[in-house]
Backbone and ligand atoms as CSV (ligand in chain L), in Angstrom:
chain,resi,resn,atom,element,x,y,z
A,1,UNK,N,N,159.684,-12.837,-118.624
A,1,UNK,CA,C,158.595,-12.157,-117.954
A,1,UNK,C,C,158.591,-10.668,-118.269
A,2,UNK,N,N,157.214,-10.365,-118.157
A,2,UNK,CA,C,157.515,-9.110,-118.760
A,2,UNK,C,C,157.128,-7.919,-117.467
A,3,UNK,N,N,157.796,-6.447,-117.312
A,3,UNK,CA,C,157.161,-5.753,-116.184
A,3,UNK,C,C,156.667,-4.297,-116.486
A,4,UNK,N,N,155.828,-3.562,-115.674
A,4,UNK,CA,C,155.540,-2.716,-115.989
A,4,UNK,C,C,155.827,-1.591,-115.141
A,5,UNK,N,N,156.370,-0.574,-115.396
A,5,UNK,CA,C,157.940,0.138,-114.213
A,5,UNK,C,C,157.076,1.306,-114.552
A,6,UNK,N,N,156.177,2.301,-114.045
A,6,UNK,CA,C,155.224,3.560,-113.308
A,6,UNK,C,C,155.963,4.606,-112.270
A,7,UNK,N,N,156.466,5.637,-113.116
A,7,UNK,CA,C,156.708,6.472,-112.277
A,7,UNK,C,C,155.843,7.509,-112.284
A,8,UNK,N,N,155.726,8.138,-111.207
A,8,UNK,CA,C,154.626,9.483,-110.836
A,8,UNK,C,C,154.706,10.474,-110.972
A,9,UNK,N,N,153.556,11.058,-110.371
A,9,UNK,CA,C,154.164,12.690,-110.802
A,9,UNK,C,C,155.022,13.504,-110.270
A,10,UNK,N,N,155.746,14.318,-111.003
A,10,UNK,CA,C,157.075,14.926,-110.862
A,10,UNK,C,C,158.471,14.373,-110.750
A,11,UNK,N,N,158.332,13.204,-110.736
A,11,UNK,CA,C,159.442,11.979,-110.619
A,11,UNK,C,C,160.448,12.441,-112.106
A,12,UNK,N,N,159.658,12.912,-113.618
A,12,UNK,CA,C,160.567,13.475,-114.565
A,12,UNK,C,C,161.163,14.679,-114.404
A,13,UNK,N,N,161.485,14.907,-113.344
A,13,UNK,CA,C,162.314,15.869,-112.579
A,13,UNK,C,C,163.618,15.424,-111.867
A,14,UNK,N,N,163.618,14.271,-111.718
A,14,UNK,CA,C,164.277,13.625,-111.311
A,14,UNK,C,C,165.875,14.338,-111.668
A,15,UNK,N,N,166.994,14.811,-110.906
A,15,UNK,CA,C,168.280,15.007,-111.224
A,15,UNK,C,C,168.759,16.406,-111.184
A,16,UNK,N,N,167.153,17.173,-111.405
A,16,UNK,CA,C,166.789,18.692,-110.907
A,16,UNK,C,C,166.375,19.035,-109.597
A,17,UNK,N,N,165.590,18.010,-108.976
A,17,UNK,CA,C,164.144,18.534,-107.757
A,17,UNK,C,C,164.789,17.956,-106.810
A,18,UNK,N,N,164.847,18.999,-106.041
A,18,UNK,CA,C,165.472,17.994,-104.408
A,18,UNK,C,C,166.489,17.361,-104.138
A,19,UNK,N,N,167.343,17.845,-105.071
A,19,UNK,CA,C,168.687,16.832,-105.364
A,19,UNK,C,C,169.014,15.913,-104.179
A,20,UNK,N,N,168.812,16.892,-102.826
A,20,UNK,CA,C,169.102,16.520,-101.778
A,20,UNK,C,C,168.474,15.308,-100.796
A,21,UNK,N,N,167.644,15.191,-101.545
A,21,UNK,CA,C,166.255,14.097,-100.725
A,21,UNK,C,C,166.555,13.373,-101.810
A,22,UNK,N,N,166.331,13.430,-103.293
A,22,UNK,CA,C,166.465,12.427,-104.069
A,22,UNK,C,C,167.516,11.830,-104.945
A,23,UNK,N,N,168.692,12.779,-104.968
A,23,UNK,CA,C,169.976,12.273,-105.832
A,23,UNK,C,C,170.007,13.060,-106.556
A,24,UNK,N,N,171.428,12.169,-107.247
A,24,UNK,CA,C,171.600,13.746,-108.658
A,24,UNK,C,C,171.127,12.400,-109.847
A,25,UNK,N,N,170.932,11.033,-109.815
A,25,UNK,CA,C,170.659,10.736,-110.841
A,25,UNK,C,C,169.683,11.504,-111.400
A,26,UNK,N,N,169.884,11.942,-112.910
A,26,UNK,CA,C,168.557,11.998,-113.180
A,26,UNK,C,C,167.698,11.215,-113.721
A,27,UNK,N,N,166.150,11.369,-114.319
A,27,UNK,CA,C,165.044,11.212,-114.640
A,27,UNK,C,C,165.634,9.756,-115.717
A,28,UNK,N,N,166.852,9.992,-116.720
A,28,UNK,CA,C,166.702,9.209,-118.046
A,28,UNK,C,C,168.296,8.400,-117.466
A,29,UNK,N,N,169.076,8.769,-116.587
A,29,UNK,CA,C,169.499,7.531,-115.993
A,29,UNK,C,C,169.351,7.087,-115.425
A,30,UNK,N,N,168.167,6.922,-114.217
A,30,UNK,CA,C,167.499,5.930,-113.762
A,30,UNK,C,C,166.762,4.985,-114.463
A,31,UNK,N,N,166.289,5.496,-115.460
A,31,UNK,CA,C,165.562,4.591,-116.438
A,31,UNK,C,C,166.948,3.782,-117.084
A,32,UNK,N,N,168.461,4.052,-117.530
A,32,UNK,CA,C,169.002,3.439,-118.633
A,32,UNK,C,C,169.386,2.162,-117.238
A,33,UNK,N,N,169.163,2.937,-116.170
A,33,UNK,CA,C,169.871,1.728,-115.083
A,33,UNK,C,C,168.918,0.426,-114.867
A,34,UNK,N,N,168.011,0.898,-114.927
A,34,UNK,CA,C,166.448,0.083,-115.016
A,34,UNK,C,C,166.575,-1.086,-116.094
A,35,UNK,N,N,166.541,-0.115,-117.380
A,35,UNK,CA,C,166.793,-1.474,-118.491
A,35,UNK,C,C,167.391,-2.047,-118.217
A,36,UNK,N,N,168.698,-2.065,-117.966
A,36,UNK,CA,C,170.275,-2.411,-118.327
A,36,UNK,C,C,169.701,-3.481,-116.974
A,37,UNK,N,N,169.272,-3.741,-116.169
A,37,UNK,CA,C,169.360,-4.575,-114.867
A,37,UNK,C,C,167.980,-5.436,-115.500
A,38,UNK,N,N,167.221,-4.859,-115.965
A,38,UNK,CA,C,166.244,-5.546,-116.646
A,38,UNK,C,C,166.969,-6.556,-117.752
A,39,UNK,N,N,167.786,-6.339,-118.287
A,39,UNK,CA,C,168.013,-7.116,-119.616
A,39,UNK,C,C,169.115,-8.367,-118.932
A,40,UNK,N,N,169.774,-8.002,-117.852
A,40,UNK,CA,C,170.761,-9.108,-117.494
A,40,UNK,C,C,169.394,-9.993,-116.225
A,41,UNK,N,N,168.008,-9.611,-115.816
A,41,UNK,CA,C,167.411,-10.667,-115.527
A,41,UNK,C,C,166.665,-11.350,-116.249
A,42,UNK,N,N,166.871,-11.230,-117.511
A,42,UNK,CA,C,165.733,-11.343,-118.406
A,42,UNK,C,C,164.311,-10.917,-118.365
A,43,UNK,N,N,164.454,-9.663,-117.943
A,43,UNK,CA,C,162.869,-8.963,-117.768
A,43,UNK,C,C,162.662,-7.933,-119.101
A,44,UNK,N,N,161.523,-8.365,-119.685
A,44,UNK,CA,C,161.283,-6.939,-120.148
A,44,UNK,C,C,160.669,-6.636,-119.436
A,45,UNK,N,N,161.468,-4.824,-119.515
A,45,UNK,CA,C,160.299,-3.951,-118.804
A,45,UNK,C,C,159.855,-3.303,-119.707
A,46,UNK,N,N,158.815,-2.135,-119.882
A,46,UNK,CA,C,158.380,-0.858,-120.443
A,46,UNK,C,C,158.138,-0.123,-119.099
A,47,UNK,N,N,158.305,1.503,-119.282
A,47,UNK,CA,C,158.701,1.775,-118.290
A,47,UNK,C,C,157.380,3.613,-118.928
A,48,UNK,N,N,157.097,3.810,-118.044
A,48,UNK,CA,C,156.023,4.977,-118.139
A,48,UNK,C,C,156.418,5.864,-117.233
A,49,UNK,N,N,156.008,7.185,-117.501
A,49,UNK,CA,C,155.715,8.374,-116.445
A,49,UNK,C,C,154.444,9.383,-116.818
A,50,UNK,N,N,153.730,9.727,-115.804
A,50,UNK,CA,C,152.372,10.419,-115.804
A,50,UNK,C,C,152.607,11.485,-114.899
A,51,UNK,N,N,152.133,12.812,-114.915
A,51,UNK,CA,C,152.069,13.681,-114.134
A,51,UNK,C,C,150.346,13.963,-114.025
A,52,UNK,N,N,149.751,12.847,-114.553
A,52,UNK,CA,C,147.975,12.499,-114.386
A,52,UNK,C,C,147.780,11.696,-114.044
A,53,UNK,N,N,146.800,11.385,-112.936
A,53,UNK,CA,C,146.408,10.119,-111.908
A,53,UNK,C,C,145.609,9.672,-112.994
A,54,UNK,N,N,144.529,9.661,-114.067
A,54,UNK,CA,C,143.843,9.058,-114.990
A,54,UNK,C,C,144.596,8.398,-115.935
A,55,UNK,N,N,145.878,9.036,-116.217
A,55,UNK,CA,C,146.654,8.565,-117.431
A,55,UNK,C,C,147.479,7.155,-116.691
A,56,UNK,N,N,147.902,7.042,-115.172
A,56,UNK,CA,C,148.197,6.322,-114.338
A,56,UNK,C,C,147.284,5.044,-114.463
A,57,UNK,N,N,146.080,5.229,-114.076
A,57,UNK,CA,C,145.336,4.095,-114.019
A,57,UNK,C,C,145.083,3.858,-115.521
A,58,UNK,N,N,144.902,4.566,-116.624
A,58,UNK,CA,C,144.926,3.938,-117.953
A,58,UNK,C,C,146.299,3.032,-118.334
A,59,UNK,N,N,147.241,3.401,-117.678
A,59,UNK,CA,C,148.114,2.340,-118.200
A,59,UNK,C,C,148.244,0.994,-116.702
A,60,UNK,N,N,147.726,1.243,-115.620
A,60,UNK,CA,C,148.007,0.102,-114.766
A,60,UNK,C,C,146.837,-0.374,-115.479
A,61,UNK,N,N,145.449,-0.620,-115.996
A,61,UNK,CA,C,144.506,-1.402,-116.273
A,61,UNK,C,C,145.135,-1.874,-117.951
A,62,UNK,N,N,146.038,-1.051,-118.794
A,62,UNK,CA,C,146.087,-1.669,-119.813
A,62,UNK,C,C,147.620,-2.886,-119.370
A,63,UNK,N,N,147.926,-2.753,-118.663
A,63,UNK,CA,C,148.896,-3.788,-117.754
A,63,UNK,C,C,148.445,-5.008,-117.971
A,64,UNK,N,N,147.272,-4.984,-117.232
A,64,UNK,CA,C,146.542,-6.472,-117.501
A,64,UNK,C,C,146.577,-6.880,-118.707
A,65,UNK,N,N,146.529,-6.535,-119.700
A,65,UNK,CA,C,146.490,-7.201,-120.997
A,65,UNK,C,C,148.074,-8.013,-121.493
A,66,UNK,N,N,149.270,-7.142,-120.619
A,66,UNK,CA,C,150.188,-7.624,-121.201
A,66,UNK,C,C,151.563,-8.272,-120.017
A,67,UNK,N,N,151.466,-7.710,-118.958
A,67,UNK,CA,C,152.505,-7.664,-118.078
A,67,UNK,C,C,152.452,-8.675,-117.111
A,68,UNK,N,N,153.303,-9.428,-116.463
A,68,UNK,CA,C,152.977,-9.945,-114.975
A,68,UNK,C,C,153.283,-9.569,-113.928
A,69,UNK,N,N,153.637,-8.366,-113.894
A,69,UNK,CA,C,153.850,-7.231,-112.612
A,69,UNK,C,C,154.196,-5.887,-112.354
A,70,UNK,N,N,153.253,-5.373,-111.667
A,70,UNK,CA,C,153.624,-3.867,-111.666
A,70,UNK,C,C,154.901,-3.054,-110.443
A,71,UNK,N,N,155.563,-2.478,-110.957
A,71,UNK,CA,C,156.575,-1.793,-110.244
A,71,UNK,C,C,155.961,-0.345,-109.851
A,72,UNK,N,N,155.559,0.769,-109.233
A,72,UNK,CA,C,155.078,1.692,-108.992
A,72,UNK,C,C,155.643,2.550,-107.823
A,73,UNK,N,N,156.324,3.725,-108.643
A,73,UNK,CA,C,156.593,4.824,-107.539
A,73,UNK,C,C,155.724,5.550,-107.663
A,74,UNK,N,N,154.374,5.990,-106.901
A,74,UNK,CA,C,152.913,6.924,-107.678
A,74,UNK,C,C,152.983,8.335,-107.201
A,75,UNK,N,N,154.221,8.610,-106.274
A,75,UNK,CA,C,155.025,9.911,-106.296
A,75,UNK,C,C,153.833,10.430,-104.623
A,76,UNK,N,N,153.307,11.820,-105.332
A,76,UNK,CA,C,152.858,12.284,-103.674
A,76,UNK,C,C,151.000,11.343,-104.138
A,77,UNK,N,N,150.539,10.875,-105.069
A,77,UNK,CA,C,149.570,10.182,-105.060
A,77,UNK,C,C,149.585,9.104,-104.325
A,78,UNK,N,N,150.535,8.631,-103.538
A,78,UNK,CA,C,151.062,7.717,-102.782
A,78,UNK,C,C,149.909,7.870,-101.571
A,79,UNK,N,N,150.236,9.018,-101.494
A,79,UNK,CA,C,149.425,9.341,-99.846
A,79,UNK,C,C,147.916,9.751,-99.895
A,80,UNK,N,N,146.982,9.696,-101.126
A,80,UNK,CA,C,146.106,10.003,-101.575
A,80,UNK,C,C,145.017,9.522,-102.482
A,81,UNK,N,N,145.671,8.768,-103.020
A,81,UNK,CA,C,144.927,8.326,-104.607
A,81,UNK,C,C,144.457,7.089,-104.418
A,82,UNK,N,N,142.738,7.061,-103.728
A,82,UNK,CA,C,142.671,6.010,-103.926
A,82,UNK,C,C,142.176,5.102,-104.982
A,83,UNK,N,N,141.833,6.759,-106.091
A,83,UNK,CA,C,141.611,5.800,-107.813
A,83,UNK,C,C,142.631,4.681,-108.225
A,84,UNK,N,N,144.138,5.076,-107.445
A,84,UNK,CA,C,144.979,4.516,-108.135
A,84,UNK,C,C,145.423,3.059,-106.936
A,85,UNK,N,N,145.179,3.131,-106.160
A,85,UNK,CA,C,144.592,2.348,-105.297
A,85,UNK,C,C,143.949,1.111,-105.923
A,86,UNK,N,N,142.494,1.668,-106.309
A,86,UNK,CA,C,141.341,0.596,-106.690
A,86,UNK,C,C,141.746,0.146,-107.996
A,87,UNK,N,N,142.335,0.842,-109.324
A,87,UNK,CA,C,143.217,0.173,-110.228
A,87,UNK,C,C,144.321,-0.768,-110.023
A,88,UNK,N,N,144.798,-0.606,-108.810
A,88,UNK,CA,C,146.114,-1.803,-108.652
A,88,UNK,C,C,145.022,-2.969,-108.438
A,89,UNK,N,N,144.170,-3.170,-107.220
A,89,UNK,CA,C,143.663,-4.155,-106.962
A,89,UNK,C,C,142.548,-4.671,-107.654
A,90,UNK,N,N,142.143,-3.797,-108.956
A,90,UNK,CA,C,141.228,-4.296,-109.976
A,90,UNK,C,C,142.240,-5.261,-110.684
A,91,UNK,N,N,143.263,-5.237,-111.124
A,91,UNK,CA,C,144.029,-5.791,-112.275
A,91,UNK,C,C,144.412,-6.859,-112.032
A,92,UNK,N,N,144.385,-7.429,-110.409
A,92,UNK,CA,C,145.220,-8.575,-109.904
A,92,UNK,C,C,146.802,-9.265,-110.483
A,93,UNK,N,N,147.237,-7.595,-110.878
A,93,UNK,CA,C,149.012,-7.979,-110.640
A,93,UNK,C,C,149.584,-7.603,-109.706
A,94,UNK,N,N,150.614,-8.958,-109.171
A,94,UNK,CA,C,151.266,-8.278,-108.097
A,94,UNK,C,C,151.961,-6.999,-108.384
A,95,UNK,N,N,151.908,-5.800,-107.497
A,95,UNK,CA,C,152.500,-4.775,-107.652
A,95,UNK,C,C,153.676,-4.550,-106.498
A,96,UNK,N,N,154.384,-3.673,-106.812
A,96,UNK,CA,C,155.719,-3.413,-105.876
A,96,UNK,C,C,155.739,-2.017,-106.113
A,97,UNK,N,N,155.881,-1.096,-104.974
A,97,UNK,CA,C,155.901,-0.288,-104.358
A,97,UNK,C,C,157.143,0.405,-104.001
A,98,UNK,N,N,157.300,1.793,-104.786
A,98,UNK,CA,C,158.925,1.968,-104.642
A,98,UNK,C,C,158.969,3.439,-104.636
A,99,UNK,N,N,159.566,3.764,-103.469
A,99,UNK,CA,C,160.121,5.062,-103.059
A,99,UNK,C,C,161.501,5.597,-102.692
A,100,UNK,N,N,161.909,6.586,-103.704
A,100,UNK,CA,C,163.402,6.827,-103.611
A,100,UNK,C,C,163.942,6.831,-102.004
A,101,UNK,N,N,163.043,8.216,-101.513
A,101,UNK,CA,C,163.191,8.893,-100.489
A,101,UNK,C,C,162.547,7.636,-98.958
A,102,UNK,N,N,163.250,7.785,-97.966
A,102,UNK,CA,C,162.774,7.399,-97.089
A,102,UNK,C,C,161.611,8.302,-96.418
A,103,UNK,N,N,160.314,7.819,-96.415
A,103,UNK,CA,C,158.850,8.544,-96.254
A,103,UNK,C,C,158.344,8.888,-95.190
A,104,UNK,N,N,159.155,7.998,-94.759
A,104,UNK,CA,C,159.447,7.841,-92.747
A,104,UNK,C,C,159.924,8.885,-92.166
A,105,UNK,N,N,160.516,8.946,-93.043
A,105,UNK,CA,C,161.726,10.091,-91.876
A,105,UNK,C,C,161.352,11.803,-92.472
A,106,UNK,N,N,160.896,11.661,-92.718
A,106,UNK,CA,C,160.081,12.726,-94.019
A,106,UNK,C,C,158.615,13.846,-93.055
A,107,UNK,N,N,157.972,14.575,-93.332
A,107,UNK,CA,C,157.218,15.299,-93.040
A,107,UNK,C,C,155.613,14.006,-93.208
A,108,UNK,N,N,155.092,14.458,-91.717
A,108,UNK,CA,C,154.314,13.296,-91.445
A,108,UNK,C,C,152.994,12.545,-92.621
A,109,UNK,N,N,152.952,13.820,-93.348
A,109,UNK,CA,C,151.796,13.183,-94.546
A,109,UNK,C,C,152.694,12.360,-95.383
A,110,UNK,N,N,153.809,11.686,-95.705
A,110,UNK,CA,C,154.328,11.326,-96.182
A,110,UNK,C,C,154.312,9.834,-95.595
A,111,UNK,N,N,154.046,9.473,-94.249
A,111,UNK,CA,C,154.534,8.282,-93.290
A,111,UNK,C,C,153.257,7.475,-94.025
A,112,UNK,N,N,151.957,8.275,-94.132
A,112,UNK,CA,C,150.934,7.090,-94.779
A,112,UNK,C,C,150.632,6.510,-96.226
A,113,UNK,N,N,150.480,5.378,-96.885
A,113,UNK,CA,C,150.549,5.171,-98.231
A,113,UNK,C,C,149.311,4.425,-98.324
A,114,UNK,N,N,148.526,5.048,-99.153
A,114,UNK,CA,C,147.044,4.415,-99.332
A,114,UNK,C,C,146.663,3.274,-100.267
A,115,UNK,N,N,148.150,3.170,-100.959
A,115,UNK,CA,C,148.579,2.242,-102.129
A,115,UNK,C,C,149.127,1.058,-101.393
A,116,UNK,N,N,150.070,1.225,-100.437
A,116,UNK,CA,C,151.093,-0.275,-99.824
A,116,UNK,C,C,149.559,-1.445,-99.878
A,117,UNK,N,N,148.379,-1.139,-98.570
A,117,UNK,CA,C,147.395,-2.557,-98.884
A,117,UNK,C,C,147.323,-3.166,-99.881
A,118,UNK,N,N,147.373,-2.794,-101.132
A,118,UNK,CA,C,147.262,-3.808,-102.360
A,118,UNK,C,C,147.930,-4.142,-103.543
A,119,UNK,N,N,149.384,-4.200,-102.357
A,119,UNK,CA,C,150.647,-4.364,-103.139
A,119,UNK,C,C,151.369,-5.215,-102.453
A,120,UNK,N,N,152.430,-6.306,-102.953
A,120,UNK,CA,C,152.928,-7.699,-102.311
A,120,UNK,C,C,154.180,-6.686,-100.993
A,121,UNK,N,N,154.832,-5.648,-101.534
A,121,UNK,CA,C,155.509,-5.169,-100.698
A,121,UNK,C,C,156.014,-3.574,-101.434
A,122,UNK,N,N,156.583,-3.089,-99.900
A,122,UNK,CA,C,157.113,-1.903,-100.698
A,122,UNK,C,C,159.077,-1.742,-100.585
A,123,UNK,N,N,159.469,-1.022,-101.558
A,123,UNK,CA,C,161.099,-0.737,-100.955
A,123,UNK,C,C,161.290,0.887,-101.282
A,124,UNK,N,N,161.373,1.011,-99.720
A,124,UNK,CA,C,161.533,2.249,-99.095
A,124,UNK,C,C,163.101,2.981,-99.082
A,125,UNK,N,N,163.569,4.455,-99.502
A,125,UNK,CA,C,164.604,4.863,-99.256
A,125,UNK,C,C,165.852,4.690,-99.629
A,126,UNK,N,N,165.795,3.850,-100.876
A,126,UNK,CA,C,167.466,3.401,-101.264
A,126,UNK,C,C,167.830,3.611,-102.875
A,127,UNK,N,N,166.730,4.993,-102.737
A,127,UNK,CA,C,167.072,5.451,-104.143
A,127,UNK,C,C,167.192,4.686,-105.092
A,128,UNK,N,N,167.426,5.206,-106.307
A,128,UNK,CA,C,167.366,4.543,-107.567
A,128,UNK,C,C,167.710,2.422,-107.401
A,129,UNK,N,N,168.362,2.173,-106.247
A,129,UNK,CA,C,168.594,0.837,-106.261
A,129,UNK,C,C,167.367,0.161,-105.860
A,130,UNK,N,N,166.391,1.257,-105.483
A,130,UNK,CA,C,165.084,0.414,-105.066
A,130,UNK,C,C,164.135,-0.098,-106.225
A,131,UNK,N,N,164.922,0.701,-107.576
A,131,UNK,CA,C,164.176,0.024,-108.736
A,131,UNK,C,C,164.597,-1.078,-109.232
A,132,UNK,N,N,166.129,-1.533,-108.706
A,132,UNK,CA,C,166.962,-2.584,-109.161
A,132,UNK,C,C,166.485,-3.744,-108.475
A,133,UNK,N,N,166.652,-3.351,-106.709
A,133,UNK,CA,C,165.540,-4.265,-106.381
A,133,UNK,C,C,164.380,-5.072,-106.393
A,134,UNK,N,N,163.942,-3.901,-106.808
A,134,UNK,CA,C,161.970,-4.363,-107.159
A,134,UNK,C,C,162.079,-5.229,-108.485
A,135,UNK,N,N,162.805,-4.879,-108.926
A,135,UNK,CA,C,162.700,-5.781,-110.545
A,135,UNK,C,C,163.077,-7.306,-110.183
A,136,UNK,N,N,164.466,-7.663,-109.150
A,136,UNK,CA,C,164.480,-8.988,-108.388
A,136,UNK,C,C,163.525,-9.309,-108.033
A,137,UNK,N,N,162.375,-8.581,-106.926
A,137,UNK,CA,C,161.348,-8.969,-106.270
A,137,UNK,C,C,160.249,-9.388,-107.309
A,138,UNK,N,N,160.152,-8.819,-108.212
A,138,UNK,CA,C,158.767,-9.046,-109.124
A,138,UNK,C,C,159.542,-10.635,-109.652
A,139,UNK,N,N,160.558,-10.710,-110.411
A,139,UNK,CA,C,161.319,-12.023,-111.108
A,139,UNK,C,C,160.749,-13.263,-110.003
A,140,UNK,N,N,160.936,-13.106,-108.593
A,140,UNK,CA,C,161.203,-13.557,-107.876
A,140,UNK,C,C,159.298,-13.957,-107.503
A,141,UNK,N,N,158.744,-13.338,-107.372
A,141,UNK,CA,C,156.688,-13.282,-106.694
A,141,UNK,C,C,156.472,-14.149,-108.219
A,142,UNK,N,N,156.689,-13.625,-109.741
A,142,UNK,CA,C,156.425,-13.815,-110.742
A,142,UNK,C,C,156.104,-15.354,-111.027
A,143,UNK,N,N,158.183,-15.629,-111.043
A,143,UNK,CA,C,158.495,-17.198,-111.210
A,143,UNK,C,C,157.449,-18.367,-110.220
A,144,UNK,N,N,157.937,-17.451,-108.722
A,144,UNK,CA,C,157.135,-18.801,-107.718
A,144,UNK,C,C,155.736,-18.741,-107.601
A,145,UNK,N,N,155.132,-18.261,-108.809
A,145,UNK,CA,C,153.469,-18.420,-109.452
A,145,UNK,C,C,153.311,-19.755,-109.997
A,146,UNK,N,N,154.973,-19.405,-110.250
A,146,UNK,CA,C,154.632,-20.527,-111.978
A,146,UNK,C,C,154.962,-21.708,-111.018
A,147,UNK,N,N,155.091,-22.069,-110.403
A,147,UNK,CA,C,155.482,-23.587,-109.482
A,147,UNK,C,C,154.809,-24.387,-109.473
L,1,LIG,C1,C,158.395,9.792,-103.441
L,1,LIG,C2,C,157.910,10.237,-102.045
L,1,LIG,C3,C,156.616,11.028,-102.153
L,1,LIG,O1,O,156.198,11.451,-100.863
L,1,LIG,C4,C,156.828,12.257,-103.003
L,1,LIG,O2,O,155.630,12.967,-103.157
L,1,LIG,C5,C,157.438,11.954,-104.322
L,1,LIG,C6,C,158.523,10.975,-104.384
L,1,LIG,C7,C,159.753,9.086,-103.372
L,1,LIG,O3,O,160.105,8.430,-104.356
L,1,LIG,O4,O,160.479,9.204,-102.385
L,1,LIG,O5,O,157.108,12.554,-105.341
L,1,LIG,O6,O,157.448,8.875,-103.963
């Protein structure tokens, strides 16, 4: 199966920004951790980053052509974007929803996500393992399609 792993903007900051809210991994070992968990489930992933909400939805709509699920951290477009919104639920892949930081516990524009409605679920707060996760969860929504 193949997935499509969307990180947002400022997320290639990752290991610099906020160390404290987000870790010291940075930006390109979260990604080698990504593959590397990708390749022992047998997932390919390809894995993107945009610091443009247009360049975002150009690759969730070119998704459809190739992927069976989207992984998406869409960063502070989370709380806003509902272009990127109406691209998840144009494409009809399940998407998964992934935030380092717990959003909750966070400054209150952060508590709402305009993206979670048209996504199978989200994983909130457990840092970089929430991408390890989500990649189970997609294997997991993916396969019990195929039933
Ligand atoms: C984030 C949370 C967002 O509120 C924030 O704007 C980000 C990162 C997270 O992964 O915790 O850029 O999506």
């Amino acid at each position: 199966m193949k997935a499509c792993l969307i990180h947002g903007p400022n997320l290639n900051l990752l290991g610099i920004r906020e160390t404290d809210i987000y870790g010291r991994d940075t930006f390109d070992e979260i990604n080698r951790k990504i593959k590397y968990h990708a390749e022992t489930l047998n997932i390919e992933v390809r894995i993107f980053q945009s610091n443009h909400e247009g360049e975002i939805i150009d690759v969730i709509h070119d998704a459809r052509n190739w992927a069976d699920a989207i992984i998406i951290n869409p960063g502070a477009y989370t709380h806003y974007s509902y272009a990127i919104r109406d691209a998840i639920a144009a494409v009809r892949l399940p998407a998964i929803e992934v935030h380092l930081s717990n959003v909750h516990a966070r400054e209150e524009f952060r508590h709402h996500s305009v993206i979670s409605p048209v996504t199978v679920g989200q994983i909130i707060g457990l840092g970089t393992m929430g991408y390890l996760l989500a990649l189970e969860a997609t294997k997991h929504l993916v396969e019990r399609s195929h039933l």
